[in-house]
C-alpha positions in Angstrom: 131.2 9.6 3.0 133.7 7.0 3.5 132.4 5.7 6.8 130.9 2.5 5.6 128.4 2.4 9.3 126.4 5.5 8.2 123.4 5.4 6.4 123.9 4.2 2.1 121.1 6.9 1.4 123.2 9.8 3.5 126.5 8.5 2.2 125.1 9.0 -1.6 123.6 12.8 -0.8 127.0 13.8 1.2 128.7 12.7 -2.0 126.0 14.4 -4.4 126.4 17.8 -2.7 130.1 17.4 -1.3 131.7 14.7 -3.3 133.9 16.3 -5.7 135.5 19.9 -5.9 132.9 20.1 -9.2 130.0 19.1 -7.1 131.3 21.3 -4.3 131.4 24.4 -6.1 128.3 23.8 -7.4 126.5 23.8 -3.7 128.5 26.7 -2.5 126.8 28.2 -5.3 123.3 27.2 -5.0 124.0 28.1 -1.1 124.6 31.6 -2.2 121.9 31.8 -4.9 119.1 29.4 -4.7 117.6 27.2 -2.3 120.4 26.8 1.0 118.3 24.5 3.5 118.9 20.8 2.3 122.6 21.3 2.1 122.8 23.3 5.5 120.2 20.3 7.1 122.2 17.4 5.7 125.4 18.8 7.4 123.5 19.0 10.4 122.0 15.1 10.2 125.2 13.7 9.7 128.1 16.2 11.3 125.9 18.1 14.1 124.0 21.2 14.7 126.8 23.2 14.5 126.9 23.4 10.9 123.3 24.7 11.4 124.6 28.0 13.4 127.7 28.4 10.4 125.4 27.9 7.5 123.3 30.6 9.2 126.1 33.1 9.7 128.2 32.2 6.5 125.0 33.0 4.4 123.9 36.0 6.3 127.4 38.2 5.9 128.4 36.3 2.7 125.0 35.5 1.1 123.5 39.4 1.8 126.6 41.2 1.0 127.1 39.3 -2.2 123.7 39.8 -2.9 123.7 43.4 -2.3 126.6 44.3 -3.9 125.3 42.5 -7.6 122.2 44.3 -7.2 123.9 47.7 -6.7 125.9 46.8 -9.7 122.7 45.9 -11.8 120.7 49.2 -10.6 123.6 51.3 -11.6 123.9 49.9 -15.3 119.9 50.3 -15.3 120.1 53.7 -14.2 123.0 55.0 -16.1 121.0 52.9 -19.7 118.0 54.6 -18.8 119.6 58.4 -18.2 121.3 58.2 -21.9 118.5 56.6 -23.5 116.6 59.3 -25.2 113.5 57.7 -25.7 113.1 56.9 -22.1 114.5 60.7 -21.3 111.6 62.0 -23.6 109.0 59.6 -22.1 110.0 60.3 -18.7 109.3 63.8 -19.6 106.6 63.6 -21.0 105.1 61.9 -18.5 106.2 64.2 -16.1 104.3 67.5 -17.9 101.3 65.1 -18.2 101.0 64.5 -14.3 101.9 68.3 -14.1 99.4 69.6 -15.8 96.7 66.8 -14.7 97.6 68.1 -10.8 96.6 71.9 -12.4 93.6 70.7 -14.0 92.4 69.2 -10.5 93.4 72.5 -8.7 91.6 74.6 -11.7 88.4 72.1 -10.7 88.5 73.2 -7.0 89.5 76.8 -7.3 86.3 76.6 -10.0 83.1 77.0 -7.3 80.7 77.7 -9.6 81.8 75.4 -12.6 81.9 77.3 -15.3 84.7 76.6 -16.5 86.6 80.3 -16.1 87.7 81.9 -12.4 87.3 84.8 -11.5 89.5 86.8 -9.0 87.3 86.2 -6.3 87.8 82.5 -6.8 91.3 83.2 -7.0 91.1 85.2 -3.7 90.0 81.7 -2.2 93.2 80.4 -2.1 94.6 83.3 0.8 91.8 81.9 3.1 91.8 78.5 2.2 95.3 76.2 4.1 94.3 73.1 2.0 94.7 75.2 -1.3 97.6 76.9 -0.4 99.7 73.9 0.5 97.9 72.3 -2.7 99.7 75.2 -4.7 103.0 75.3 -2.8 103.4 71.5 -3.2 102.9 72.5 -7.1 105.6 74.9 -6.7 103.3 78.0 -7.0 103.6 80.8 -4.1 100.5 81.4 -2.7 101.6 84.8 -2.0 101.9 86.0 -5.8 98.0 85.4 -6.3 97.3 88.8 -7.3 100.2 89.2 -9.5 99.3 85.9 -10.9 95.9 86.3 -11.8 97.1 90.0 -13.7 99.7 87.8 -15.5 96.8 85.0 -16.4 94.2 87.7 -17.3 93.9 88.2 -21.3 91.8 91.3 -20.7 88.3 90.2 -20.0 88.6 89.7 -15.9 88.5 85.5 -16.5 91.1 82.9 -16.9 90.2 80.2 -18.6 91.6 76.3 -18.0 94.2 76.6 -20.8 95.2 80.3 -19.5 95.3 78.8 -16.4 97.8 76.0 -17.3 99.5 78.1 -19.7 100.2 80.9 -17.2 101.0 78.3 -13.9 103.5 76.0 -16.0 105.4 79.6 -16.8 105.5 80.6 -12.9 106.2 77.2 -11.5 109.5 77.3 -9.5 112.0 79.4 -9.9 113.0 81.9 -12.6 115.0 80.2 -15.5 118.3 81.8 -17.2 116.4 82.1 -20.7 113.4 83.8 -18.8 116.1 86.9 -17.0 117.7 87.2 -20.8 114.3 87.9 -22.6 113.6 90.2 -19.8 116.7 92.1 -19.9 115.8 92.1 -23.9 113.4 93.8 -23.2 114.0 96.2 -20.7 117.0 97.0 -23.1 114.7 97.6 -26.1 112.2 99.7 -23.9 115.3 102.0 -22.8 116.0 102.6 -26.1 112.6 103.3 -27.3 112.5 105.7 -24.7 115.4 107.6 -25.1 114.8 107.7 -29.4 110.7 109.0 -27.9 112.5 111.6 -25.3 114.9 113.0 -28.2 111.9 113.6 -30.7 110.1 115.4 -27.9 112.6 116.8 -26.2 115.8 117.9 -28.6 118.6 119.2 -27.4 119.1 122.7 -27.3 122.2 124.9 -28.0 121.7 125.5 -24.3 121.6 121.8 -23.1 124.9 121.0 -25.0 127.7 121.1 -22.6 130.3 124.1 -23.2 133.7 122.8 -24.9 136.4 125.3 -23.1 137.9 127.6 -25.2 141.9 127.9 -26.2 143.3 130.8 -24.8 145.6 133.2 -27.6 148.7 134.4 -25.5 149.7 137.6 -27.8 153.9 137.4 -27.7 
């Protein structure tokens, strides 16, 4: 800059870019977040291609890992706004049971041969003999191996289950058993004992002879 034999026009960009601390600052930052080459290239016209090789390597471990780490910053804030919002919580949700139960409608349509509308439990049997159907309902979290228990547990009575039995019924058995489904059926089974036992004792009473024998106290005479 102060070397009156170089060029005016180079002389007035090295000061524009370099000039001042303020000036300086300000290209260190637009090297870090904007456009880089004309700073890096007017180094190199006027101080050598060296600076072309440190502008390269000063932006690439700088530059990326600034850049990286105020994108990780950003992406967590997002995510941890969007997990507490509970719009998006519901919407997400929603969305999720809507490309759920679009998947079952499209497995309904193929399991369906003769389209109308209803399976039967030979086209539910298709499923055992069909790999493309089987890994269609694993990757829907349905066990291909529970068909016949499933299409008992779909069936209303009449040896057909319909498209909303068949989502009904599939959303209950996807995955794994929930908590709140075990505590109705322990309900249950504990309601059913009880009934029995209350049906057994109007049956079946107990008898003088069925009541065990309470020992009796022995009189010692003195």
């Amino acid at each position: 800059i102060l070397d009156v034999s170089n060029p005016e026009g180079e002389r007035q960009l090295m000061y524009e870019y370099y000039g001042t601390f303020t000036r300086a600052f300000l290209t260190m930052f637009e090297i870090h977040m904007a456009n880089w080459a004309p700073p890096c290239r007017l180094l190199m016209r006027n101080l050598g291609q060296i600076w072309g090789a440190v502008f390269i390597l000063y932006r690439c471990i700088l530059g990326f890992a600034l850049m990286s780490v105020i994108g990780a910053v950003f992406v967590q804030q997002t995510m941890s706004v969007v997990q507490n919002d509970n719009d998006v919580m519901i919407l997400k949700k929603q969305k999720e049971a809507d490309s759920y139960n679009k998947k079952l409608q499209n497995l309904f349509e193929a399991l369906d041969t003769d389209q109308d509308a209803t399976l039967c439990r030979a086209e539910f049997d298709e499923v055992k003999t069909d790999p493309e159907l089987k890994a269609w309902m694993s990757a829907l979290d349905i066990e291909p191996e529970d068909l016949e228990g499933l299409f008992d547990l779909l069936d209303t009575g009449d040896d057909l289950v319909s498209v909303d039995e068949f989502l009904m019924g599939a959303t209950r058995v996807r995955g794994y058993a929930k908590s709140i489904d075990m505590a109705h059926l322990f309900a249950k089974l504990t309601r059913l004992e009880r009934t029995l036992t209350e049906l057994r004792n109007q049956v079946c009473p107990e008898t003088p002879k069925d009541r065990p024998k309470t020992p009796r106290k022995r009189v010692v005479s003195e």
